[in-house]
C-alpha positions in Angstrom: -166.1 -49.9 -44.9 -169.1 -52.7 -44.6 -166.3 -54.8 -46.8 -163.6 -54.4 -44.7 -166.0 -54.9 -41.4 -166.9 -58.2 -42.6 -162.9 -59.0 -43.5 -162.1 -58.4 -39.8 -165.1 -60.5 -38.8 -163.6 -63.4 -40.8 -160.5 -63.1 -39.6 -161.3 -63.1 -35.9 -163.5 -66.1 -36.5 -160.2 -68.0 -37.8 -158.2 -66.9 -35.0 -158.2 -69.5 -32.8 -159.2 -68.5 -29.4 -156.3 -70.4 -27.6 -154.1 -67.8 -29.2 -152.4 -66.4 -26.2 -151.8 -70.3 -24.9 -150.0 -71.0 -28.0 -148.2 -67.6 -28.1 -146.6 -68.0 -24.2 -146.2 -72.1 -24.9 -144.2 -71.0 -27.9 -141.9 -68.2 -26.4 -141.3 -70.3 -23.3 -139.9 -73.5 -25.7 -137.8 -70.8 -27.5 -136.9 -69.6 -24.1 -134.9 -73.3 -23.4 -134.1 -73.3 -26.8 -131.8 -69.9 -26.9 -130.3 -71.0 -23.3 -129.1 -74.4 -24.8 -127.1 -71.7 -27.7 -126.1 -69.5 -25.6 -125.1 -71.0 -22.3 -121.9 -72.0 -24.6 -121.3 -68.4 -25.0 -121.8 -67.3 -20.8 -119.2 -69.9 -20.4 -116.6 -69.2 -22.9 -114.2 -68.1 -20.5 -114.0 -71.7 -18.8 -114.5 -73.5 -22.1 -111.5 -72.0 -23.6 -109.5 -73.5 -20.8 -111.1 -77.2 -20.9 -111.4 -78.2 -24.5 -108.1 -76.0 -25.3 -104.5 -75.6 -25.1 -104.0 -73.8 -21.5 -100.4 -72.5 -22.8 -102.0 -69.6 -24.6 -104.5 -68.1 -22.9 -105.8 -65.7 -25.4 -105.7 -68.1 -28.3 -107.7 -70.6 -26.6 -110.0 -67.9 -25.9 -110.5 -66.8 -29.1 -110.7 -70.9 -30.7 -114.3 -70.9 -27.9 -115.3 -67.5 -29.5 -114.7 -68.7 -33.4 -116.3 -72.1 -31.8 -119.4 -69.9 -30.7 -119.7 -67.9 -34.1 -119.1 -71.1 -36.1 -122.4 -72.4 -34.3 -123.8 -69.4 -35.6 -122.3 -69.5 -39.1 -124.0 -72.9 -39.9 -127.3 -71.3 -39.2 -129.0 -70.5 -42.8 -128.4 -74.6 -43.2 -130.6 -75.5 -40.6 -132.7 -72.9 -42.2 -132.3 -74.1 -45.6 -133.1 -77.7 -44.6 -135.7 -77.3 -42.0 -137.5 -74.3 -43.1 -138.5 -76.7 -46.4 -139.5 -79.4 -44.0 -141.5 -76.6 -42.5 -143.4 -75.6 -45.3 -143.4 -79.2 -46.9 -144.6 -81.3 -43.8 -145.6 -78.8 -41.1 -144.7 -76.4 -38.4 -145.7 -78.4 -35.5 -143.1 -81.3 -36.3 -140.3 -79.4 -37.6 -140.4 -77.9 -34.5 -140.4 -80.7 -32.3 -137.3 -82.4 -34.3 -135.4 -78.7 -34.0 -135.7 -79.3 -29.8 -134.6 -82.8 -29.7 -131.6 -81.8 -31.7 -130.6 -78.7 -30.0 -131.4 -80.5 -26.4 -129.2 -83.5 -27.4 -126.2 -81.0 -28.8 -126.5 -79.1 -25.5 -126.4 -81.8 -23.3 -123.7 -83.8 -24.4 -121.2 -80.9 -24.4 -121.4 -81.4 -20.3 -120.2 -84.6 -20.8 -117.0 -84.3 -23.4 -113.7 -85.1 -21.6 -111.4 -81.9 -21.4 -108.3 -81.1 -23.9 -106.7 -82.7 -20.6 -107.9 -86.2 -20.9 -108.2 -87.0 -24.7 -106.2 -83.8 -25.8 -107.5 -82.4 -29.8 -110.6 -84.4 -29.8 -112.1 -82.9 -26.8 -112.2 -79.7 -29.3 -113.5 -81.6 -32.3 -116.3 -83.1 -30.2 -117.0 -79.6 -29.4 -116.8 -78.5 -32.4 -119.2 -81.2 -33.9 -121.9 -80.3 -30.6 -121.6 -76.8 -31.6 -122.8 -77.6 -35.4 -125.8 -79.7 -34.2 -127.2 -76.6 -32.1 -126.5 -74.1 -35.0 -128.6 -76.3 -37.4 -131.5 -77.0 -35.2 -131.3 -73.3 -33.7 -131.1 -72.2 -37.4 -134.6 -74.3 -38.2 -136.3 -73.2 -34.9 -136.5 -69.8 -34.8 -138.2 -69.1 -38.2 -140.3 -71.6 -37.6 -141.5 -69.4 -34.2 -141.6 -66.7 -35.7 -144.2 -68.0 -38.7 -146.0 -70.4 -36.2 -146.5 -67.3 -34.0 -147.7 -65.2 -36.8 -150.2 -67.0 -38.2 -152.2 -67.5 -34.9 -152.7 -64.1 -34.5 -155.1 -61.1 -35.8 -153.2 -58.5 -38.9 -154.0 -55.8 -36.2 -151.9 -56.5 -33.2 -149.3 -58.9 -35.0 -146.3 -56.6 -33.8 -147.3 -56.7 -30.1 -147.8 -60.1 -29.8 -144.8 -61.4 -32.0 -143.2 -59.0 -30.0 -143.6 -61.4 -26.6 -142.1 -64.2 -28.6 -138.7 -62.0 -29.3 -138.3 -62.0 -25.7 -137.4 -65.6 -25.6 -133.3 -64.8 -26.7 -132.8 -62.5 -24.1 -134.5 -64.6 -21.9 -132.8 -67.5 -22.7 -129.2 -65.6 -22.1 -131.2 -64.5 -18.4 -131.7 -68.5 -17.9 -128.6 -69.2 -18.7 -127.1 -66.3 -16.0 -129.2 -67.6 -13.7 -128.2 -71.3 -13.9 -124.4 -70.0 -13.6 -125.3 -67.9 -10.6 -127.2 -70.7 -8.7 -124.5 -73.5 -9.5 -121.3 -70.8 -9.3 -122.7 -70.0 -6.0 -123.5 -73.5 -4.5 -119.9 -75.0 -5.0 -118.0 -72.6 -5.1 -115.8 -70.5 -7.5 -112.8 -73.6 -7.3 -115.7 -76.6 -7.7 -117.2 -74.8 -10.7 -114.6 -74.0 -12.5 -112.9 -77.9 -12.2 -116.2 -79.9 -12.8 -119.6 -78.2 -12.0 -119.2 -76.0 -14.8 -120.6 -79.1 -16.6 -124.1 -78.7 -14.8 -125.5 -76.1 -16.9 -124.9 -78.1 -20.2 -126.6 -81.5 -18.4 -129.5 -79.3 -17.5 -130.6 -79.1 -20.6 -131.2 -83.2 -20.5 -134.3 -81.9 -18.1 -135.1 -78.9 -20.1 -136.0 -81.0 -23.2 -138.6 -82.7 -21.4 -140.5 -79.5 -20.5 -140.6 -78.2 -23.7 -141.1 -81.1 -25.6 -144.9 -81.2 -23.1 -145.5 -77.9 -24.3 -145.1 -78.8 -27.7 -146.7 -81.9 -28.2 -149.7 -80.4 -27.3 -149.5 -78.0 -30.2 -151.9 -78.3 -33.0 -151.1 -77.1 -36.6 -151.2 -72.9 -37.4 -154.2 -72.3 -39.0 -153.0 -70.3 -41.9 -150.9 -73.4 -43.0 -153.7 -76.3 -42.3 -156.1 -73.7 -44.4 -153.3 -73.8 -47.4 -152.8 -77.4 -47.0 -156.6 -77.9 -46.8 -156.6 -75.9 -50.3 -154.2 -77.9 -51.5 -151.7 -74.7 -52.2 -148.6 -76.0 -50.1 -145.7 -75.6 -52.5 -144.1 -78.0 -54.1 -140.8 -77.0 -54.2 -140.6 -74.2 -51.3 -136.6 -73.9 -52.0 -137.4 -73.1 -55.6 -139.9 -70.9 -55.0 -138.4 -68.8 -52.7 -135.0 -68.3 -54.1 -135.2 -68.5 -57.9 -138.5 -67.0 -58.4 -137.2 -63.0 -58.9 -139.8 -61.5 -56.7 -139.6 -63.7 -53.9 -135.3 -63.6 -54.3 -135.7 -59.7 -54.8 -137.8 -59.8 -51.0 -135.2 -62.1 -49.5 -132.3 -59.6 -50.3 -134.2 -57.4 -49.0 -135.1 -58.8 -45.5 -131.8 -60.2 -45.3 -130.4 -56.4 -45.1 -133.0 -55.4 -42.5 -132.2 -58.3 -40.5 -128.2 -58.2 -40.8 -128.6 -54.7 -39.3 -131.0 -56.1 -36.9 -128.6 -58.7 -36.2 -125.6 -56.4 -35.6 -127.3 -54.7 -33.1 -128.9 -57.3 -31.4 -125.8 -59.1 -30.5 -123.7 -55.8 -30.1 -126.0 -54.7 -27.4 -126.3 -57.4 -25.1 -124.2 -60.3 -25.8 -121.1 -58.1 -26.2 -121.7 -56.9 -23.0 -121.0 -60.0 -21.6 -117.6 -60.7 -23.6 -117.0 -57.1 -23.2 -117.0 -56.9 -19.2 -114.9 -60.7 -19.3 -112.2 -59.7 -21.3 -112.2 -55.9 -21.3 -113.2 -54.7 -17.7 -111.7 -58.5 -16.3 -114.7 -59.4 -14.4 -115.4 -63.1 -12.9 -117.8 -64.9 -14.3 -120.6 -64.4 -10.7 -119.8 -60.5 -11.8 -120.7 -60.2 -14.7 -123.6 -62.1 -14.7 -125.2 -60.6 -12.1 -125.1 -57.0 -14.0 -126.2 -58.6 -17.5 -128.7 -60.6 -16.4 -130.2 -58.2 -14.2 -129.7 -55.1 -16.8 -131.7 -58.3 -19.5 -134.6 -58.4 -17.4 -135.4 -54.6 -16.9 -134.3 -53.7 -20.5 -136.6 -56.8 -22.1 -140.0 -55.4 -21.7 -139.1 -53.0 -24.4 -139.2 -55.9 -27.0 -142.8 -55.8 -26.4 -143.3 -52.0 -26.2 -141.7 -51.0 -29.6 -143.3 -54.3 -31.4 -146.6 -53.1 -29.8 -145.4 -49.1 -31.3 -145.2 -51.1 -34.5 -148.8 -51.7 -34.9 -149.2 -48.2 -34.1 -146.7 -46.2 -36.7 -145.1 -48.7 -38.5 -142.3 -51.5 -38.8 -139.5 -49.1 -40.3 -139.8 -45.9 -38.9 -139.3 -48.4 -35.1 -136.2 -50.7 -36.8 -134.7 -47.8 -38.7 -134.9 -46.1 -35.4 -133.1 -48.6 -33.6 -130.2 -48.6 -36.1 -129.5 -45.0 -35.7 -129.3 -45.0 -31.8 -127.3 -47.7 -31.4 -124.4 -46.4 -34.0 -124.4 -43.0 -32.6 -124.1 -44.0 -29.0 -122.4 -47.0 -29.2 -119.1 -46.0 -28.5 -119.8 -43.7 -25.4 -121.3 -45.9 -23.8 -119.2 -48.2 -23.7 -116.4 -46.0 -23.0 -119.1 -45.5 -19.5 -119.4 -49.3 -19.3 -115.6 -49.6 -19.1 -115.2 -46.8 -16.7 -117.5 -47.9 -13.9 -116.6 -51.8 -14.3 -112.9 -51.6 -13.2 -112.3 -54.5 -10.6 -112.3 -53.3 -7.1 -114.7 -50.4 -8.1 -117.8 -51.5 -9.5 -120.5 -48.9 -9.8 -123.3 -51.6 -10.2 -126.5 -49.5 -10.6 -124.5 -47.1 -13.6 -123.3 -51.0 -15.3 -126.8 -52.4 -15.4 -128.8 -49.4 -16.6 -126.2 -49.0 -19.4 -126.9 -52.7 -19.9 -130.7 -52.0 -20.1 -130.2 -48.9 -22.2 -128.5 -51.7 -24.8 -131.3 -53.7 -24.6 -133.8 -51.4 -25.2 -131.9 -51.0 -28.4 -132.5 -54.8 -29.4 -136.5 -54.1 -28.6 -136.3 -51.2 -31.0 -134.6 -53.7 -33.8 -135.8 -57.0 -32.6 -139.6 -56.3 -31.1 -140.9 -55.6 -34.7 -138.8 -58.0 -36.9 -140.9 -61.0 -36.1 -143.7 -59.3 -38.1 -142.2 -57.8 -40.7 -141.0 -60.6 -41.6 -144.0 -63.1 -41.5 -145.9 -60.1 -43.8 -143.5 -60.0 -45.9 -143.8 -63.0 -47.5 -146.7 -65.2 -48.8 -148.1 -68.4 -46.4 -146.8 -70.9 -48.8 -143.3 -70.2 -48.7 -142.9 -68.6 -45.6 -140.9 -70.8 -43.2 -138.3 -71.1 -45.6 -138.6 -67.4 -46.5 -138.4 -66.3 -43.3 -135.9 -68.4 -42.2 -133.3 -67.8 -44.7 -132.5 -64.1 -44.2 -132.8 -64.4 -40.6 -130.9 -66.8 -39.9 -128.0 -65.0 -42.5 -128.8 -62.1 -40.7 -128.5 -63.2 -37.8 -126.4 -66.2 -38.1 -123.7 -64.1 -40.3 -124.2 -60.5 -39.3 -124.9 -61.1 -35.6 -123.0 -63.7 -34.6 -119.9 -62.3 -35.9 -119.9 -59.8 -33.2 -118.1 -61.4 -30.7 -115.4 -62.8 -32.3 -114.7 -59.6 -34.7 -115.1 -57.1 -31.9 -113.1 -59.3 -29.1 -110.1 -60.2 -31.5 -110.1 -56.0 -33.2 -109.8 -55.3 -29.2 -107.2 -58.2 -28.4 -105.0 -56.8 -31.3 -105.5 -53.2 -31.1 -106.7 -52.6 -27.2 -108.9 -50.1 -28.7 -112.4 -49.7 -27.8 -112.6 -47.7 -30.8 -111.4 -50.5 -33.3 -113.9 -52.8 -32.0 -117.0 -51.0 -32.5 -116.2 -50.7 -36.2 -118.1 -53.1 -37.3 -121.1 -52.7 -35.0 -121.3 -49.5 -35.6 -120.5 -49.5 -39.8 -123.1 -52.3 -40.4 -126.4 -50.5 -39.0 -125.3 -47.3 -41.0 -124.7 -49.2 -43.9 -128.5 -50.9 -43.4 -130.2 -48.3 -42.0 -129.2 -46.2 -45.6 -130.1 -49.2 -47.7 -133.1 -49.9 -45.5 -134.5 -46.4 -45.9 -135.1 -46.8 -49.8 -135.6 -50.8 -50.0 -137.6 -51.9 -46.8 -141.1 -51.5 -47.4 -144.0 -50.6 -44.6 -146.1 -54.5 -44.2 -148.1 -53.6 -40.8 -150.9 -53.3 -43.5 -150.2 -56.3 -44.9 -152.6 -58.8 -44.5 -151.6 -63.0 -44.2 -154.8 -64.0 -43.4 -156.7 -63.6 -46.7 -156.9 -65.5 -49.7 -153.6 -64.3 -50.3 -151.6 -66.1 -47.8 -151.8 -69.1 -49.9 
């Protein structure tokens, strides 16, 4: 007991004290970060009609959607590349590097000429955009995650990772927002021919904000104490993936996080596609319900990565997976029934909505600390980078453009939910004999490094 009371004692001397600063600094950047992604993906809709051939509605429709999950495809290369640079050089300036890039990608795409003016290359421009954000986005996140993680104590590590998974759905409620606000200013016809282009160019101003807040980060203290040690790896690529333990531990996270994954984007980012193209909603619409249904359902990231301190990482994620395959399907079938144009029951829509979401806090509230205890301090940008991002990038961002094409083909509900209902079975099984419990995992001893 006197051993372990002087272990906590060390530890909360290394904690810096600024903790909290760094913790809301760090969601806030990922906040702008996951709006520049995902303000692509509110806007699908009009994108498919500006960058593609207007002919075939439903075809250029589903070119934005493969456009969106291509952006999420190329994610585990950002990872690869930046998560080595992350363990190699530093979190602080990988991070930095990740903002410009994804700032720069977003940007620009307000400023492409439409299929219109310059016909095929308006969609390969688009196309190219879309890469840039999935490589920075897919050398970001990790890195939050990790930079997070190492700033605070073993003890609460769920609960205050757990305000830093907040920053996605946020950045989807940004990007509402900024489509509300501009949608309602000019008007439905305005928006539609040209200020559509104003959310993309607000990300110009957004870089400078975040690029303050980081700037004035300093270095996590877990990786300046490995570097002072002189225990950085080497070769954090080789490490990680052809060392047998390490690969055995990325398998494994990368199933826990492709579940995760699944869910996550099946929960609230279908939504959105689902009320577009299923229930036929405008664009105000539809925001208006998910982003409001976002907000009171995102708390709960925080609450079950806080329960996760208390009982566990698995029993919370494992949790998550069964809900959301066994109700899945009716409520959606309730989504669809109280969204039909001309009779919109919005307090039933949202609280669905929120019910969704409170799914993603049971998956995605605790994930952030699993996964930084998973793996050791020398390796663990890349490490942690990798099967998220796969997870994520692959599992997750598959969603749309599986479940909106099985509906498009089928115009079954039932055919759509297949896959995000087959892939958290098919995790939460594996999950229950290969995930591990880490909340007792320590990353702050000697054998971080």
């Amino acid at each position: 007991m006197a051993q372990m009371a002087m272990g906590q004692t060390a530890q909360t001397a290394r904690v810096p004290q600024n903790f909290r600063t760094v913790i809301t600094a760090a969601a806030a950047g990922n906040v702008i970060e996951w709006y520049d992604f995902y303000i692509f993906g509110s806007l699908a809709t009009i994108l498919s009609v500006k960058f593609f051939d207007k002919s075939n509605a439903i075809a250029a429709l589903l070119s934005t959607i493969a456009l969106f999950t291509a952006g999420f495809l190329v994610r585990p290369l950002g990872a690869f590349v930046f998560g080595w640079m992350g363990d190699r050089v530093g979190r602080k300036y990988t991070f930095i590097l990740t903002l410009v890039g994804m700032a720069l990608g977003t940007g620009a795409i307000g400023l492409i000429p439409t299929f219109e003016q310059i016909g095929l290359s308006a969609a390969i421009i688009l196309f190219c955009l879309r890469m840039l954000q999935g490589l920075c986005l897919g050398g970001s996140y990790g890195g939050a995650i990790t930079y997070v993680a190492e700033h605070v104590s073993d003890e609460h590590r769920g609960y205050y990772t757990g305000w830093l998974q907040t920053s996605p759905t946020l950045g989807i409620v940004l990007s509402l927002v900024v489509i509300i606000v501009t949608r309602s200013y000019f008007g439905e016809t305005a928006f539609n021919d040209w200020a559509w282009r104003i959310p993309f160019l607000f990300s110009f101003l957004l870089v400078f904000v975040t690029l303050y807040m980081r700037a004035n980060f300093e270095e996590s203290p877990v990786y300046a104490e490995i570097k002072a040690k002189g225990k950085t790896s080497r070769n954090p690529w080789r490490e990680a993936f052809l060392n047998p333990v390490n690969l055995k531990y990325v398998v494994i996270a990368t199933i826990v996080v492709l579940g995760e994954g699944v869910v996550w984007y099946s929960s609230q980012f279908w939504a959105l596609f689902y009320l577009q193209t299923v229930s036929k909603l405008d664009t105000l619409t539809t925001s208006w319900i998910v982003g409001i249904g976002l907000v009171i359902g995102t708390p709960s990231l925080v609450l079950f990565g806080w329960l996760s301190d208390k009982i566990g990482r698995k029993p919370v994620i494992l949790g998550g997976f069964f809900l959301a395959a066994v109700t899945y399907y009716p409520l959606y079938t309730w989504l669809g029934a109280v969204t039909q144009p001309g009779h919109i029951n919005y307090p039933i829509a949202i609280f669905i909505v929120a019910i969704l979401v409170c799914y993603v806090g049971m998956v995605y509230g605790p994930i952030g600390a699993f996964l930084a205890e998973f793996f050791p301090g020398r390796i663990r940008y890349t490490a942690v980078s990798m099967p998220y991002m796969i997870g994520n990038g692959w599992g997750g961002g598959l969603v749309p453009f599986i479940t909106t094409a099985a509906y498009t083909a089928t115009g079954s509900l039932a055919y759509a939910l297949i896959y995000p209902i087959a892939v958290p079975v098919v995790c939460l099984v594996l999950s229950l004999f290969l995930m591990p419990e880490t909340r007792h995992m320590k990353i702050w001893g000697d054998t971080a490094a």
